[in-house]
ROSE-4610 file (N, C-alpha, C; in Angstrom, 1 decimal, always signed):
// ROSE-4610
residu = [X/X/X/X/X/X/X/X/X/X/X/X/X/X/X/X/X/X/X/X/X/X/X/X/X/X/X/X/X/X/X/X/X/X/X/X/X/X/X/X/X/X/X/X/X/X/X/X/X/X/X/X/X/X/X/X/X/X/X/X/X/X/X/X/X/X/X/X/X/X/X/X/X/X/X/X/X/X/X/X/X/X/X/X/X/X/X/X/X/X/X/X/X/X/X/X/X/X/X/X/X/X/X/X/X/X/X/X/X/X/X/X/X/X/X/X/X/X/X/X/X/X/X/X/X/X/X/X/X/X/X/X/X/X/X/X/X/X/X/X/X/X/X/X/X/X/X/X/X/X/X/X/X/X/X/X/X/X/X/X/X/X/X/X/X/X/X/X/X/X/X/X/X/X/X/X/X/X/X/X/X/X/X/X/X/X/X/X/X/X/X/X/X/X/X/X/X/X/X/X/X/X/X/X/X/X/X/X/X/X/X/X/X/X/X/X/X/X/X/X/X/X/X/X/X/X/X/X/X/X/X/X/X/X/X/X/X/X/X/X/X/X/X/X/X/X/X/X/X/X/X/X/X/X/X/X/X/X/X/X/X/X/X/X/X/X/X/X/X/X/X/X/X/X/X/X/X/X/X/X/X/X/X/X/X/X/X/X/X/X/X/X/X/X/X/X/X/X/X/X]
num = [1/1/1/2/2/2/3/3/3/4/4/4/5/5/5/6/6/6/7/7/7/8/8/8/9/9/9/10/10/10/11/11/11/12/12/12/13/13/13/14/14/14/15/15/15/16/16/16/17/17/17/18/18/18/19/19/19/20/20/20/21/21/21/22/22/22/23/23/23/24/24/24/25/25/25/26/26/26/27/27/27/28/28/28/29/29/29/30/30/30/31/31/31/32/32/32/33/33/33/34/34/34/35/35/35/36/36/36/37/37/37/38/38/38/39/39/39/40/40/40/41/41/41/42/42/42/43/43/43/44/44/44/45/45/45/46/46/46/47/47/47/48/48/48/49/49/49/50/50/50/51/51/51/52/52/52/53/53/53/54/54/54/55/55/55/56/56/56/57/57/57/58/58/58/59/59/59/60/60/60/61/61/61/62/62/62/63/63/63/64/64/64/65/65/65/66/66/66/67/67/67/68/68/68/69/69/69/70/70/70/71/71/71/72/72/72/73/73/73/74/74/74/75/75/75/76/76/76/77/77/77/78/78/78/79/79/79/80/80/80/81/81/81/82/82/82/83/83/83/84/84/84/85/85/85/86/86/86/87/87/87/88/88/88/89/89/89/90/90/90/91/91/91/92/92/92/93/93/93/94/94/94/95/95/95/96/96/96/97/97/97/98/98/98/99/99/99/100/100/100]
x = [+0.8/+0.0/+0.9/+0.2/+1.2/+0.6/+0.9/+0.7/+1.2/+0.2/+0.2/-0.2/+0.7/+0.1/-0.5/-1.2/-1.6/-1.5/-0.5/-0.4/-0.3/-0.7/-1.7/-0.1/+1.1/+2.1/+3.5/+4.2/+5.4/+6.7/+6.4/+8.1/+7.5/+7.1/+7.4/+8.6/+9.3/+10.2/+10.2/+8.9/+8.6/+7.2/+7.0/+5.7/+5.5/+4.8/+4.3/+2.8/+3.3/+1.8/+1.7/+0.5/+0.4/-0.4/-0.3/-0.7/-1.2/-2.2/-3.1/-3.6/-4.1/-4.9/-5.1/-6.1/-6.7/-5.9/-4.7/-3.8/-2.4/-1.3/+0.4/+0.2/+1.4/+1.6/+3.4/+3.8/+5.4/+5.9/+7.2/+8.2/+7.9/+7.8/+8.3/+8.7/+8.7/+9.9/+9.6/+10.7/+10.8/+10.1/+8.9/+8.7/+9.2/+10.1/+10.4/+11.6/+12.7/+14.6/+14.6/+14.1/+14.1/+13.9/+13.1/+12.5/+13.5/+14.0/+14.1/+12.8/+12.7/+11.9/+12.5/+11.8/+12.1/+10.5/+10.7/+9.5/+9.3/+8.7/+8.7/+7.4/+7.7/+6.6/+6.4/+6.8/+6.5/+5.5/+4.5/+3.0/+2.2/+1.1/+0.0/-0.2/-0.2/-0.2/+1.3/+1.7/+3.2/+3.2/+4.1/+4.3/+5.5/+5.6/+6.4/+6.6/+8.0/+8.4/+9.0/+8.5/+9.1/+9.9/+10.9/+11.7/+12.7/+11.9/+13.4/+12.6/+12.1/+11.6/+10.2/+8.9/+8.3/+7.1/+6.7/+5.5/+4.6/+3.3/+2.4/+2.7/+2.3/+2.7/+3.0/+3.5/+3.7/+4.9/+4.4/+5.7/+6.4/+5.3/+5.6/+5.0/+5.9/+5.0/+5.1/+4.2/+4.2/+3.2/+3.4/+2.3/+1.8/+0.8/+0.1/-0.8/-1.1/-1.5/-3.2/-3.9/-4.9/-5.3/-4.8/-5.2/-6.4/-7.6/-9.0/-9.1/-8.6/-9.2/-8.6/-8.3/-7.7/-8.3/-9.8/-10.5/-10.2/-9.7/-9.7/-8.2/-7.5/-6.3/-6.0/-5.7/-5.9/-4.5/-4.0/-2.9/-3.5/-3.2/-3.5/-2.3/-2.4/-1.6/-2.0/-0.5/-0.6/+0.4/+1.3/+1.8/+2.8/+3.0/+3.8/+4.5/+5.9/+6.5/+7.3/+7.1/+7.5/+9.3/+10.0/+11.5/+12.9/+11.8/+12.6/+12.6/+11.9/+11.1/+10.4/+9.4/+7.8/+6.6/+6.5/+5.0/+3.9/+3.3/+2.2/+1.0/+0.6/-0.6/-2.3/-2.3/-3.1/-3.3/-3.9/-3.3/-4.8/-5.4/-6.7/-5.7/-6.6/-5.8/-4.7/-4.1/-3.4/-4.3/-3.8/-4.2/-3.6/-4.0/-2.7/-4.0/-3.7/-4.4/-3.4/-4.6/-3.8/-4.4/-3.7/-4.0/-3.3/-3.2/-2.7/-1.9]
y = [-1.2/+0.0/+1.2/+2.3/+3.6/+4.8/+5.4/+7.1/+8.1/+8.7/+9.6/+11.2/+12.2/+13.3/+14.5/+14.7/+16.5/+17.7/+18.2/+19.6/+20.9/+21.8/+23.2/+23.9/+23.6/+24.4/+23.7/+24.8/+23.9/+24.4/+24.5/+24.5/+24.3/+22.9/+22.3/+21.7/+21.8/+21.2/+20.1/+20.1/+19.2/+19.1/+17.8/+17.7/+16.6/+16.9/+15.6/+15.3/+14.0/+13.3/+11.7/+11.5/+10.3/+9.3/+8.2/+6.8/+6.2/+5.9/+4.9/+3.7/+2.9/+1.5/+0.8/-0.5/-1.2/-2.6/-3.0/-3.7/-3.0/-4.2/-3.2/-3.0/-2.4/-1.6/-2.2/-2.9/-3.3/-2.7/-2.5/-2.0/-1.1/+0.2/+1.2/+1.7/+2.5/+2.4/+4.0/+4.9/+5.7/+5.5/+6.0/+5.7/+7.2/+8.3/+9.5/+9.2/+9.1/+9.1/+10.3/+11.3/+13.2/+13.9/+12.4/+12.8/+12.1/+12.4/+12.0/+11.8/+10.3/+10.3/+9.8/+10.4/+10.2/+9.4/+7.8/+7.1/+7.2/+7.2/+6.8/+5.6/+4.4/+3.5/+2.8/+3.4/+2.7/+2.8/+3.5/+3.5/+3.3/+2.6/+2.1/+3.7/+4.5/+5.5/+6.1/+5.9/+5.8/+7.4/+8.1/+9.6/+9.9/+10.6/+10.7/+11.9/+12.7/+13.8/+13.4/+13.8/+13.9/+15.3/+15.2/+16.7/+15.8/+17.2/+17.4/+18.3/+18.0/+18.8/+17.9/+17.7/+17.4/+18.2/+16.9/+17.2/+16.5/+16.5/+15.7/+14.5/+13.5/+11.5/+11.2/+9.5/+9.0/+9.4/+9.2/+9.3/+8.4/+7.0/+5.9/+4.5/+3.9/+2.5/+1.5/+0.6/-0.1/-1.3/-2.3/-3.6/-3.5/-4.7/-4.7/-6.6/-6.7/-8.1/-8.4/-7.8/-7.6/-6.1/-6.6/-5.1/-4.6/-6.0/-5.7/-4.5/-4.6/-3.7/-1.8/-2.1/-0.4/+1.0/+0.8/+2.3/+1.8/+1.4/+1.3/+2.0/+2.2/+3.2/+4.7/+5.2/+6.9/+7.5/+8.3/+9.5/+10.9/+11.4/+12.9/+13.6/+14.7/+15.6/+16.6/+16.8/+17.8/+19.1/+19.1/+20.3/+20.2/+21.3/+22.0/+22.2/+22.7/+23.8/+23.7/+25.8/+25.2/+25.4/+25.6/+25.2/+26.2/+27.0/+28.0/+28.2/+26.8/+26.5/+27.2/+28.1/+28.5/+27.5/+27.3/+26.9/+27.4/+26.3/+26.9/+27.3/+28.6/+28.8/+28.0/+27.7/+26.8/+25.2/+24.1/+23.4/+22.7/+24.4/+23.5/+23.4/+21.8/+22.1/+20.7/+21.2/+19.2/+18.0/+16.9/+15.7/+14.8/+14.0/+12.4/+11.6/+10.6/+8.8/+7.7/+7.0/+5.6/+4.6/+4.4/+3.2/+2.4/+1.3/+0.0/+0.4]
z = [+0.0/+0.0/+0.0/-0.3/-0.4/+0.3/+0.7/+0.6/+0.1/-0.9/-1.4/-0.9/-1.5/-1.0/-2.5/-2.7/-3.3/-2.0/-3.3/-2.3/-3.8/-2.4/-3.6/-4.0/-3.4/-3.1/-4.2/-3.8/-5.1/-4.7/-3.2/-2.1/-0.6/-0.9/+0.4/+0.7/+1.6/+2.4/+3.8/+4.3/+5.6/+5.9/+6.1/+6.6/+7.8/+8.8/+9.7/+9.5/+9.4/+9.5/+10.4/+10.7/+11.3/+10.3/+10.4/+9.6/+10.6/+10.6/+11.5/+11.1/+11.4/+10.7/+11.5/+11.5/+12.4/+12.9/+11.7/+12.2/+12.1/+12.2/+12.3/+11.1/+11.1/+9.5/+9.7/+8.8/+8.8/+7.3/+7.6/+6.3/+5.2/+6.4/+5.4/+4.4/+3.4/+2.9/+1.6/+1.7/+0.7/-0.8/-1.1/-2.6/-3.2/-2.5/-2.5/-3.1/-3.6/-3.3/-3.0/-3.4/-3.0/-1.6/-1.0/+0.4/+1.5/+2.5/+3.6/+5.1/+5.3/+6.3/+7.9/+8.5/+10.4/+11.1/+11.4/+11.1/+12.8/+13.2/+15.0/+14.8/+14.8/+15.1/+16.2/+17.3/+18.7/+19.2/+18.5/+19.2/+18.0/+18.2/+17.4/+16.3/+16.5/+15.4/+15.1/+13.9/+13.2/+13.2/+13.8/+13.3/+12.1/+11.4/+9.9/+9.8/+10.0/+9.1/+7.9/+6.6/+5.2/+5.3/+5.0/+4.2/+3.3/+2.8/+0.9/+0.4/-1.1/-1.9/-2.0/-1.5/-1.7/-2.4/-3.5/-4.4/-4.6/-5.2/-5.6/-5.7/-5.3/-5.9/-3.7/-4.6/-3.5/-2.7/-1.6/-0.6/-0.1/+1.0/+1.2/+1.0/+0.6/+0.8/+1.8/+2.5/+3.3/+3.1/+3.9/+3.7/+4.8/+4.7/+5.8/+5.7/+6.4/+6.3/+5.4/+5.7/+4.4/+3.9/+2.3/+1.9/+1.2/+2.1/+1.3/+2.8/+3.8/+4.9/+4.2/+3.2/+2.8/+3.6/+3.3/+4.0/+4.8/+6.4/+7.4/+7.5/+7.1/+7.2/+6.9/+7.3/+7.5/+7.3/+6.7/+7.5/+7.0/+8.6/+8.6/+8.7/+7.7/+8.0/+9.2/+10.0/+11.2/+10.9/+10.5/+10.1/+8.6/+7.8/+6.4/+7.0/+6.4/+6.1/+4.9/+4.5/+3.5/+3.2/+2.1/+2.0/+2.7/+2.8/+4.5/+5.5/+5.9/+7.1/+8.1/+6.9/+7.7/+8.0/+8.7/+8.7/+8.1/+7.3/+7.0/+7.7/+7.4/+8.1/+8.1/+7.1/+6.4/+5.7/+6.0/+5.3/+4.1/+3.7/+3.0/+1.7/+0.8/-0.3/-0.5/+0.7/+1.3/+1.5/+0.7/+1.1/+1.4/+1.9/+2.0/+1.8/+0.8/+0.2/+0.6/+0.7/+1.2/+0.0/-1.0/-2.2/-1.9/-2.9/-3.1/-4.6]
């Protein structure tokens, strides 16, 4: 499975978000080479800073033990910034997907 993000912007530099789902989630992994990620999975909700240059498409991929349960997985974004490290004020316009 992957996550994907749309974003309205075109200098982002960092973003946090959390990845949730109803079972574990194992093996991570950059679908970015552009991106650098910082994964913390010690709690049932995975936290994730991406920085680099991120854009539209996927970011990560991961498995999971059934991927008919898909809608049952989520990641929200909690904070932007963008490549000079402001924070965005706003984050309508951002999405994160979870496909296969």
């Amino acid at each position: 499975m992957a996550v994907s993000l749309t974003t309205p912007n075109s200098d982002d530099g960092a973003m946090l978000f959390e990845l949730t789902g109803p079972v574990a989630i194992h093996a991570l992994s950059a679908a970015n080479p552009n991106v650098k990620f910082y994964i913390d999975s010690s709690t049932a909700t995975i936290r994730v800073v991406a920085a680099g240059a991120l854009n539209s498409g996927r970011l990560l991929t991961f498995t999971v033990a059934d991927t008919n349960t898909i809608s049952s997985y989520s990641a929200t974004i909690k904070d932007v910034a963008n490549r000079q490290n402001a924070l965005r004020a706003a984050l309508a316009g951002y999405e994160l997907r979870i496909t296969r």
